[in-house]
C-alpha positions as CSV (number, residue, x, y, z in Angstrom):
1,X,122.0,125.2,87.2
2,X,120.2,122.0,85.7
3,X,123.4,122.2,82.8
4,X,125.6,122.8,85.3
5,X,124.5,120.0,87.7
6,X,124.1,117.5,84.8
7,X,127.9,117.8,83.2
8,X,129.3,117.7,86.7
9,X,128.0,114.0,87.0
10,X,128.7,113.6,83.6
11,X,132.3,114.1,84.1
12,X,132.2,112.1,87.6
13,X,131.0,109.1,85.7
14,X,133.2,109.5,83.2
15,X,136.3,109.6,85.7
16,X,134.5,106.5,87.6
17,X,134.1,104.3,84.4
18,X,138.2,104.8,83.3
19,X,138.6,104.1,87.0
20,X,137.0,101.5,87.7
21,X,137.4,99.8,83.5
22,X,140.8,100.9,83.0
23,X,141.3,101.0,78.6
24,X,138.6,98.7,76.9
25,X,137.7,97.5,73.7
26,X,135.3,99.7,71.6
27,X,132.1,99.2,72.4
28,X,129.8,98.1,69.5
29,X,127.5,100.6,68.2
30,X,123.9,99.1,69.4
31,X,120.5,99.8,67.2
32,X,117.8,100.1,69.3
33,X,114.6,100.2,68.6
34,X,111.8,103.0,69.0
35,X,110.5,103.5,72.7
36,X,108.3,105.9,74.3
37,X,108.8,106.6,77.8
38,X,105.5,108.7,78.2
39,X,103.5,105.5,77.3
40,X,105.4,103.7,80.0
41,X,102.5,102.3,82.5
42,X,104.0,104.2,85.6
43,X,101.9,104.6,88.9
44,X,101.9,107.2,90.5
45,X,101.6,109.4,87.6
46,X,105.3,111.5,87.6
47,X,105.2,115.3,87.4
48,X,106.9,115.7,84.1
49,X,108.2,112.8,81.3
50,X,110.0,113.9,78.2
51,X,110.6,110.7,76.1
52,X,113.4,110.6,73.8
53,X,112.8,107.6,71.8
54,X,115.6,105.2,72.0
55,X,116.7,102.6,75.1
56,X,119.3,102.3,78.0
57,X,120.1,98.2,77.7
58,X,120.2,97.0,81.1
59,X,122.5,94.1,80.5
60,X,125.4,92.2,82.4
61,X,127.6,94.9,81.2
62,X,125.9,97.5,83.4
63,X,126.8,98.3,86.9
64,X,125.3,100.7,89.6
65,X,127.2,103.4,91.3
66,X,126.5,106.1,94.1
67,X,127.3,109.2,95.8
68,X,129.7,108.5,98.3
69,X,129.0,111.7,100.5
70,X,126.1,109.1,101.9
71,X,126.3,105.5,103.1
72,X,122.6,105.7,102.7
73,X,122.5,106.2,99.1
74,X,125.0,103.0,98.2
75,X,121.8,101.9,100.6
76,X,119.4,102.4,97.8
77,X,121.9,101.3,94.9
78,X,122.1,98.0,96.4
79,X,118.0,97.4,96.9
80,X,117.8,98.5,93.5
81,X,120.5,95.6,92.6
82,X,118.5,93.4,94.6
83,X,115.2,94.4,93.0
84,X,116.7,93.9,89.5
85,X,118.1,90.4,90.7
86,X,114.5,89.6,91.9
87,X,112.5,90.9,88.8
88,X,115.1,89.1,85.8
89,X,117.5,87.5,87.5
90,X,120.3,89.9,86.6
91,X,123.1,90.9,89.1
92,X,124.1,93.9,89.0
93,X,127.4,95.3,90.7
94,X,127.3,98.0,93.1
95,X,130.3,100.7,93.5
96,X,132.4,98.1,92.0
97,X,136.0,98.5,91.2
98,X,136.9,95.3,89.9
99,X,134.7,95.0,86.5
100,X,136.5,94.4,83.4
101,X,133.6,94.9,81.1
102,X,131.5,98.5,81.7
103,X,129.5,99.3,78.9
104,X,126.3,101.1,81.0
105,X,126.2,102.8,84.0
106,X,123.1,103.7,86.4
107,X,124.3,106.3,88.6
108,X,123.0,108.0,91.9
109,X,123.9,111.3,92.9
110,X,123.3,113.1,95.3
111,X,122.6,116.6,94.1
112,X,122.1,120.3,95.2
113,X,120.3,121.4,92.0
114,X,117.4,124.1,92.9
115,X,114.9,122.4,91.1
116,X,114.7,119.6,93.6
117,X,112.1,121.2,95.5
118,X,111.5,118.9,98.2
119,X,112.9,115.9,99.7
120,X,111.1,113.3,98.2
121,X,111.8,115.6,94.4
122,X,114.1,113.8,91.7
123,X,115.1,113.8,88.6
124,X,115.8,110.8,86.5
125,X,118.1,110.9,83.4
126,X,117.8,107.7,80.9
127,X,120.3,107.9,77.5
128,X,121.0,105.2,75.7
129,X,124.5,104.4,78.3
130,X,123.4,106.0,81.3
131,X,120.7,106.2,83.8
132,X,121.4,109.3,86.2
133,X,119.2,109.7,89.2
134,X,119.7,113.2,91.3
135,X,117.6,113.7,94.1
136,X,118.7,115.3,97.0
137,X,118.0,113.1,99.5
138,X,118.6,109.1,99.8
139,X,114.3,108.9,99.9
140,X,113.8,110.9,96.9
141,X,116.6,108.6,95.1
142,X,114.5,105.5,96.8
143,X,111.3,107.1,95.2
144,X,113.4,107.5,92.1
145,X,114.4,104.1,91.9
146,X,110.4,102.9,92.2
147,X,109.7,104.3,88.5
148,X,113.0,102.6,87.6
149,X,111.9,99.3,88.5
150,X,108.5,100.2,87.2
151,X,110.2,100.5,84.0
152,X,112.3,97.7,83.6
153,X,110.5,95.4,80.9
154,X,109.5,92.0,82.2
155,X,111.4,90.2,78.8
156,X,114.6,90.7,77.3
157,X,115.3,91.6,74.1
158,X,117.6,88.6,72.3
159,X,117.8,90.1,69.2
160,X,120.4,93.4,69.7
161,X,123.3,91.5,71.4
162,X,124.2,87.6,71.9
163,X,123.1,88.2,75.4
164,X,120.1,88.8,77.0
165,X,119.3,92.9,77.5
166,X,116.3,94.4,78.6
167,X,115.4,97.7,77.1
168,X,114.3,100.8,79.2
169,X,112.8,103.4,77.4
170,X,114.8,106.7,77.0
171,X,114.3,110.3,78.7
172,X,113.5,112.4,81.4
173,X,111.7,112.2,84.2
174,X,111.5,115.1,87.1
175,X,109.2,114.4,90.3
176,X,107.4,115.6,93.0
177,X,104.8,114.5,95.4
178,X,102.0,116.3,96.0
179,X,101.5,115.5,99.6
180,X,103.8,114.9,102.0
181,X,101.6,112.4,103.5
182,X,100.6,109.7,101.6
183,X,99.3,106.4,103.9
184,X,97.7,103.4,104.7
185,X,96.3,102.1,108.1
186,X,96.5,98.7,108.8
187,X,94.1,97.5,111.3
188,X,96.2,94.6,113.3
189,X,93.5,94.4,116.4
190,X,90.5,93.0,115.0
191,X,92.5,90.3,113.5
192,X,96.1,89.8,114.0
193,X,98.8,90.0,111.1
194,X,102.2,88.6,111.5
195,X,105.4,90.1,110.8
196,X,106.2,88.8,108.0
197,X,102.4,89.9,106.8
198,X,103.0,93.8,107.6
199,X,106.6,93.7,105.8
200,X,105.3,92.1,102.9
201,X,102.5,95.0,102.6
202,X,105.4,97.4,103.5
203,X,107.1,96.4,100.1
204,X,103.7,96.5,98.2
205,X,103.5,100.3,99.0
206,X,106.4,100.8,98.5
207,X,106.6,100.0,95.1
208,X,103.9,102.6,94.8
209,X,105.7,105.8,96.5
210,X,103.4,105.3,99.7
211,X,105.5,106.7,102.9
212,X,103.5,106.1,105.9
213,X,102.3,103.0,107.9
214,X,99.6,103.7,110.2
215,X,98.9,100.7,112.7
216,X,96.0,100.4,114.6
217,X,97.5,98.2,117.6
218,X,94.6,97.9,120.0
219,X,90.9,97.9,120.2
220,X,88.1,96.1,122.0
221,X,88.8,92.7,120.6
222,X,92.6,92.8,121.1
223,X,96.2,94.2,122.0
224,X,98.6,93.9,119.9
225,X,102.1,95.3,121.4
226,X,104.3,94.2,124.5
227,X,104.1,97.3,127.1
228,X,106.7,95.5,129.8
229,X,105.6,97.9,132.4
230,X,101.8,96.6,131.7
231,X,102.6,92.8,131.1
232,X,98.8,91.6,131.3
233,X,98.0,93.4,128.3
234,X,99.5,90.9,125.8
235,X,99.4,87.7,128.2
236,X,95.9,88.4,128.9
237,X,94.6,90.2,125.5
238,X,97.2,89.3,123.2
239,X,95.3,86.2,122.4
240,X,91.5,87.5,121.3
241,X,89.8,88.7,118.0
242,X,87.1,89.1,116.2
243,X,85.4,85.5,115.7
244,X,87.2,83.8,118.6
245,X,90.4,83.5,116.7
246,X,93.7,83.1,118.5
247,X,94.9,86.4,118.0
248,X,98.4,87.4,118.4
249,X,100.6,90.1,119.4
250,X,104.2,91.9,118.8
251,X,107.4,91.9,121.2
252,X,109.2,95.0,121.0
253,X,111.6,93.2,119.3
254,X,109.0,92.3,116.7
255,X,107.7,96.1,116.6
256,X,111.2,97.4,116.2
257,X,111.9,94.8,113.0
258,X,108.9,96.2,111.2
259,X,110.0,99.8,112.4
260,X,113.8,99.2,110.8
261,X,112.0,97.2,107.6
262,X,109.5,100.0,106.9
263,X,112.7,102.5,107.4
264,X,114.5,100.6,105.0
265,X,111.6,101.4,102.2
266,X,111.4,105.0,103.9
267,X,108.4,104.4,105.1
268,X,107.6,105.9,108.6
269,X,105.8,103.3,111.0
270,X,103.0,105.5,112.9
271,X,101.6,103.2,116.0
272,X,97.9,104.0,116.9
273,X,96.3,103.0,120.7
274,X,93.3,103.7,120.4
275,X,91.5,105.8,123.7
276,X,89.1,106.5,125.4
277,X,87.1,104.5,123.7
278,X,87.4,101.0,121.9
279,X,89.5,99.9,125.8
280,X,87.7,96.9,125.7
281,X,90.7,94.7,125.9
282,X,93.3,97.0,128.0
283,X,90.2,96.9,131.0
284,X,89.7,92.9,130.7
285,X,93.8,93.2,131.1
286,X,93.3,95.7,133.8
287,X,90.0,96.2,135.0
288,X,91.3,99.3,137.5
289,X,91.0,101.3,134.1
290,X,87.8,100.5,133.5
291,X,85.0,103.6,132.9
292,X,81.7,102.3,132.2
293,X,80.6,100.7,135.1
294,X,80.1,96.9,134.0
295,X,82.4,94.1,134.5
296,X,84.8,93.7,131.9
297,X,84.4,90.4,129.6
298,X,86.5,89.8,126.6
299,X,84.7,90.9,123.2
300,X,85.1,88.8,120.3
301,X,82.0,91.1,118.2
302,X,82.0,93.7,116.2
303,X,79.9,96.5,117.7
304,X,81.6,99.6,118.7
305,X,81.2,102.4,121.3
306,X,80.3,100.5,124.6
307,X,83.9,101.0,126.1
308,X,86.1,103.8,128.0
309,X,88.6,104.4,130.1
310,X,88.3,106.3,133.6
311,X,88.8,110.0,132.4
312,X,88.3,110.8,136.3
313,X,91.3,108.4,137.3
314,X,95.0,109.3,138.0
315,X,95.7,105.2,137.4
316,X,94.6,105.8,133.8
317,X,96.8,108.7,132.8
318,X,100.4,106.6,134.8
319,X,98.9,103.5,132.4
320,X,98.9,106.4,129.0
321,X,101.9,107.4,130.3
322,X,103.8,104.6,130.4
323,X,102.3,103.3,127.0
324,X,102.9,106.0,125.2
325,X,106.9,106.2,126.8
326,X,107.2,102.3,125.7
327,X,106.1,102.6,122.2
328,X,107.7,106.2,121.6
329,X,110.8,104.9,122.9
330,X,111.5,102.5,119.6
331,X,109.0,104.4,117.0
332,X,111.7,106.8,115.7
333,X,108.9,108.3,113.4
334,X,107.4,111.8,114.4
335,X,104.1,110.8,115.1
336,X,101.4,109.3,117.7
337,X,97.9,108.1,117.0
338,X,95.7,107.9,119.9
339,X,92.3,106.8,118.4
340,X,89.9,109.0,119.9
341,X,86.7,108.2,117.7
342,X,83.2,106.4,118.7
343,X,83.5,107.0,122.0
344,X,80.2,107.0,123.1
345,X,80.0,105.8,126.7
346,X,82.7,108.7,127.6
347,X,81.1,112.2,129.0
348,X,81.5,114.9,126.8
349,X,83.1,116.7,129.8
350,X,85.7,113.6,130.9
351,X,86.3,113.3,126.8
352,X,87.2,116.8,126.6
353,X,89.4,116.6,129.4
354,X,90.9,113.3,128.4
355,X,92.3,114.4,125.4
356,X,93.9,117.7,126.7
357,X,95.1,115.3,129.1
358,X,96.8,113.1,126.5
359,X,98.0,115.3,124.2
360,X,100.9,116.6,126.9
361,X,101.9,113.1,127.8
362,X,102.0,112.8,124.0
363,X,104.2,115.7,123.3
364,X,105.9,114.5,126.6
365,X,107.5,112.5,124.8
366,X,108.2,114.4,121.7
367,X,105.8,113.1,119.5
368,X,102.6,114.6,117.5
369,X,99.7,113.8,117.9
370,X,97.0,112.2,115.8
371,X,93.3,111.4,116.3
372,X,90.4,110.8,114.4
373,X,88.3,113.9,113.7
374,X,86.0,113.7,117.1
375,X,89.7,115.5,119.0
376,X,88.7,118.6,117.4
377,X,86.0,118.9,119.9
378,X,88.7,119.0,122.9
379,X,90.9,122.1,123.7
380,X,94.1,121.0,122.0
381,X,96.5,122.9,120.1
382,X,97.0,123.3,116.1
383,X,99.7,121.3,116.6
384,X,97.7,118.1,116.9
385,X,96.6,116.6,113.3
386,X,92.9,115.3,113.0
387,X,92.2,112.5,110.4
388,X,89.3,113.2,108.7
389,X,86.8,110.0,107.9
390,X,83.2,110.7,108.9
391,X,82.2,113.6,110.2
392,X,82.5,117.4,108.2
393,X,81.9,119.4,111.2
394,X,84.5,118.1,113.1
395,X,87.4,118.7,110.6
396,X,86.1,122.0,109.6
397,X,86.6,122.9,113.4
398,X,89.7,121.4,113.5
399,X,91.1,123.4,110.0
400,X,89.5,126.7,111.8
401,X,91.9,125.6,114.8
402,X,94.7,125.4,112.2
403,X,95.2,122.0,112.7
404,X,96.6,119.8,110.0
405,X,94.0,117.6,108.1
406,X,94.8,113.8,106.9
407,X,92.1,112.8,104.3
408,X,90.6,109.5,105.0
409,X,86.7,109.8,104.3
410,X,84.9,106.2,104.5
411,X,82.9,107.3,100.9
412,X,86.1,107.0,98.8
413,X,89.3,105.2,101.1
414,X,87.8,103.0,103.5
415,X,89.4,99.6,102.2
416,X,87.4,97.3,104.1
417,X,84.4,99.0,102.5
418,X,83.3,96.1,100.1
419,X,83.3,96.8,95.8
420,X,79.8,95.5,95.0
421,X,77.2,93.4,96.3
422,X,78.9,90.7,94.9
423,X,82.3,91.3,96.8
424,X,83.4,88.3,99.1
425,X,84.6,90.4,102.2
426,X,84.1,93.5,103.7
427,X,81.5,95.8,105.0
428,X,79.1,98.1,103.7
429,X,78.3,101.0,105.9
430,X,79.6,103.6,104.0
431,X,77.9,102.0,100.7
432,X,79.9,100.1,98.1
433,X,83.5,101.9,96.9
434,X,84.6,100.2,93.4
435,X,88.2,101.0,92.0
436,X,86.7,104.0,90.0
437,X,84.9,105.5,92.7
438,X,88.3,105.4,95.1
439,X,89.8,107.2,92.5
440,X,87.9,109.5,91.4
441,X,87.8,112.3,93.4
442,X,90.3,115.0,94.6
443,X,92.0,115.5,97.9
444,X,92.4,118.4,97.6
445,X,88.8,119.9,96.8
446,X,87.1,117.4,98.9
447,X,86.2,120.3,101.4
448,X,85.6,124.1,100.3
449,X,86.1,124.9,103.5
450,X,89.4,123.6,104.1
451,X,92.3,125.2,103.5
452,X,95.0,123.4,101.1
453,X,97.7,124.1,103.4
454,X,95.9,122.5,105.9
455,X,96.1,119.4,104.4
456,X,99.1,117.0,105.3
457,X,97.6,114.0,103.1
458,X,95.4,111.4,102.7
459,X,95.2,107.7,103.9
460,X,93.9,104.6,103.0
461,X,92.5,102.8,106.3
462,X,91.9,98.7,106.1
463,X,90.2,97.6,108.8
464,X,89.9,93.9,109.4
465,X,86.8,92.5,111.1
466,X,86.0,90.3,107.9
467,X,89.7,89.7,107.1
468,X,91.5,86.7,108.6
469,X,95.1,86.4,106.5
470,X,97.2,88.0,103.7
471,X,95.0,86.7,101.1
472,X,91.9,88.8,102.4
473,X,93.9,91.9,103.1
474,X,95.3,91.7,99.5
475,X,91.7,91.2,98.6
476,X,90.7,94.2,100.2
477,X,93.8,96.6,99.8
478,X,94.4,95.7,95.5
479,X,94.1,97.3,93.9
480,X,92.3,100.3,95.3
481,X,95.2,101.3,97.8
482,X,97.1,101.4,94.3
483,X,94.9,104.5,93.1
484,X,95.2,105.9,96.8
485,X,98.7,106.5,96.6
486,X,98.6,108.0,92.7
487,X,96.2,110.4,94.9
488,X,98.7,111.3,97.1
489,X,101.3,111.9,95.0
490,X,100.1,113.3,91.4
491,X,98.5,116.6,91.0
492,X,94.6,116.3,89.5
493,X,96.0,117.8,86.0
494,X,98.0,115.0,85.4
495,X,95.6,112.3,86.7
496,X,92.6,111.0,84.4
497,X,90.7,107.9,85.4
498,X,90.5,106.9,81.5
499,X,94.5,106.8,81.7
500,X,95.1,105.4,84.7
501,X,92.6,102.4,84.3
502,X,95.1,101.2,81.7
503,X,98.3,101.9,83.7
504,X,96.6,99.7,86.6
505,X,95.7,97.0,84.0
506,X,99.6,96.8,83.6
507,X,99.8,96.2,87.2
508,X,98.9,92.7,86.6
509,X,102.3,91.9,86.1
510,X,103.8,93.3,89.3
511,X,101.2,91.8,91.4
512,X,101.4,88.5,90.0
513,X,104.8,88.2,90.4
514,X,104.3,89.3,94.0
515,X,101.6,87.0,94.6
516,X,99.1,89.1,95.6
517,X,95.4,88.2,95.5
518,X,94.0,91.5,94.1
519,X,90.4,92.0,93.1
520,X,90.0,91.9,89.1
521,X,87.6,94.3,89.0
522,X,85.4,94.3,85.8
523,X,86.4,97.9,85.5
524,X,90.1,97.4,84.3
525,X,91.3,95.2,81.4
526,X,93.5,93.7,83.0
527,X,97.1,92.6,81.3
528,X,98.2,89.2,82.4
529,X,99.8,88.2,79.4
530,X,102.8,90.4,79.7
């Protein structure tokens, strides 16, 4: 089937090039010299590489084709011609008709072979005049395309042709993840991050086969998304955080630009409002919500727990209600986070009820829902996920339940979870987490008691009481979130801290180039020289 597959695009490029080329002159036989793809500093760790020792030149004589049976794959030729024009300042023709001068082609199928197991699986061919990427799907051709770019050297070679070409190593690659979910959580209520801040974190995980965006849009200190139906809640706590700051919030036409950016990258936008605790700033907005019996006063702090909604009060479900339908509306993604941890002012009874409560307006509106491991104490169904980050008991009872488990325990992910002592920002609660301690451990052996198939995936929360701006998120997030998603995606047999510390040393690069203030961390030799 694999033969089969591969001679069928063989003799589909071959038909495109005379196409498209029409007679040329012989091309000149190229010496290149030795490479070795399987030493190739790629992150996440790929499935299989089998290195055939020789070089694709990516040159101005190379152009990028795609299936036509999808718009969506011409999608992904043309980011990876825009990422190519971005990284060395080489343009690149997509689907092209009109070149005189083919010598190279990167092609993108879409294929049926068996061996693409799931929809993120591919398979990337590189010989010395063609780079074939099969994947059955336009997301596993996007994942496909981020070992490409990881790939692509940062210098030409001068010395094979009398124009510039950059080599790529030659060989195979084939692909799978290991978990279908592999996040991050980005915590935009205790400080506010623009637009433009979320997208530019959407393409930094990305680049590292991350596919989901969890965002934590309201909390005590702040809310963070227009609800027309419930205008006070942005013109009255859109404009708090932690520290007094000025806050912010999205429009829906805000929220749907990050949705359509993040879809772009395939990554799916999950929006978290957080209930029924950490309400703080929906009751200043709306005090009729309000369960704990004090007047409501905006809270600038950090302390957690005081705060909850009326479990008792129709109001408070019409508000959910309406909340939920809003944000559902233009989240085309599958799923709906809504908070459900520290809640410690809420009745175990009205708690219980709350969230049986919530979960039908939730699926109401055809969406799954999410909570942090306290739900598994209510009466919901296995088709609720809990995200695991503190507390044992409660995601044991939720696996017994059959619910679906997402992997975020404080010890080892917690982002805002300073390095050292020494570290400039974050917290320390659940003791320091250093880049070798993040990575270091395995998802899926990090409870006996759970059942694999139980686990959907891991994510990497950042929360931001001690952040104020990119800088300090990149602080937090780099490099750590980069190990994170190796987690998600590589099996344990083919992860080994000893290797991987000198695949993130080559990051250096990347992240530069990016302008990302990451943490050197005195545990990687970093590479800025190349």
């Amino acid at each position: 089937m694999k033969k089969t597959t591969l001679l069928k695009t063989t003799l589909l490029l071959l038909v495109i090039i005379s196409i498209s080329c029409g007679e040329k002159k012989k091309k000149p036989i190229l010496h290149f010299p030795e490479t070795n793809l399987a030493n190739e500093n790629i992150i996440p760790k790929p499935s299989k590489i089998i290195a055939t020792n020789s070089a694709f030149g990516l040159d101005s004589n190379t152009v990028i084709y795609t299936s036509q049976t999808s718009k969506e794959f011409e999608e992904v030729g043309l980011f990876l011609s825009e990422k190519i024009k971005e990284h060395i300042n080489l343009t690149i023709p997509v689907n092209s008709t009109t070149n005189e001068t083919v010598e190279r082609i990167i092609y993108i199928n879409k294929s049926d072979s068996i061996s693409l197991t799931t929809k993120e699986s591919y398979e990337l061919y590189i010989a010395k005049d063609s780079i074939i990427i099969n994947s059955k799907s336009a997301e596993g051709a996007f994942r496909a395309v981020q070992t490409l770019r990881q790939i692509i050297p940062n210098k030409s070679n001068d010395t094979i042709t009398n124009h510039k070409m950059w080599l790529v190593p030659t060989g195979k690659i084939t692909d799978s993840p290991n978990f279908e979910y592999r996040g991050s959580m980005l915590d935009v209520s205790r400080h506010f991050f623009s637009v433009d801040d979320v997208k530019k974190y959407i393409d930094l995980l990305a680049y590292y086969k991350i596919n989901m965006l969890h965002l934590h849009l309201s909390d005590d200190q702040g809310w963070r998304i227009e609800i027309k139906s419930w205008p006070k809640l942005t013109q009255v706590s859109g404009n708090t955080e932690v520290g007094g700051g000025k806050g912010g919030f999205y429009t829906q036409e805000d929220y749907k630009s990050i949705v359509a950016y993040a879809a772009k990258h395939f990554i799916t936008i999950i929006p978290e409002i957080d209930m029924p605790g950490h309400t703080n700033a929906a009751v200043v907005a709306y005090p009729i919500l309000n369960g704990n019996g004090k007047t409501p006063k905006t809270y600038t702090g950090m302390r957690v727990g005081f705060s909850t909604f009326d479990a008792q009060k129709d109001t408070v479900y019409k508000f959910i209600d309406d909340v939920i339908r809003e944000i559902s509306a233009i989240t085309p993604g599958p799923y709906f986070h809504i908070g459900g941890d520290e809640s410690f002012v809420t009745k175990k009874k009205d708690y219980i009820y709350f969230l049986n409560t919530v979960e039908k307006i939730v699926q109401k509106y055809n969406k799954q829902m999410i909570g942090w491991d306290e739900i598994s104490q209510a009466n919901i169904g296995s088709q609720s996920i809990a995200q695991h980050w503190r507390d044992k008991e409660h995601s044991v009872e939720a696996n017994e339940k059959g619910m679906k488990i997402i992997l975020s325990p404080a010890k080892k992910t917690y982002l805002d979870m300073k390095y050292d002592k020494s570290s400039t920002y974050g917290l320390d609660w659940a003791g320091y987490v250093p880049v070798d301690v993040a990575y270091n451990w395995s998802p899926s052996l990090y409870f006996e008691e759970l059942n694999k198939t139980n686990i959907l995936g891991l994510e990497a929360p950042l929360w931001s009481e001690t952040i104020t701006n990119m800088a300090t998120l990149e602080y937090l997030a780099f490099p750590r979130i980069i190990g994170h998603a190796e987690l998600g995606w590589s099996v344990d047999e083919k992860r080994n801290w000893d290797n991987y510390k000198i695949r993130l040393a080559n990051q250096a690069s990347y992240l530069k180039r990016m302008n990302v203030n990451y943490y050197p961390s005195q545990l990687i030799d970093w590479n800025i020289s190349n």
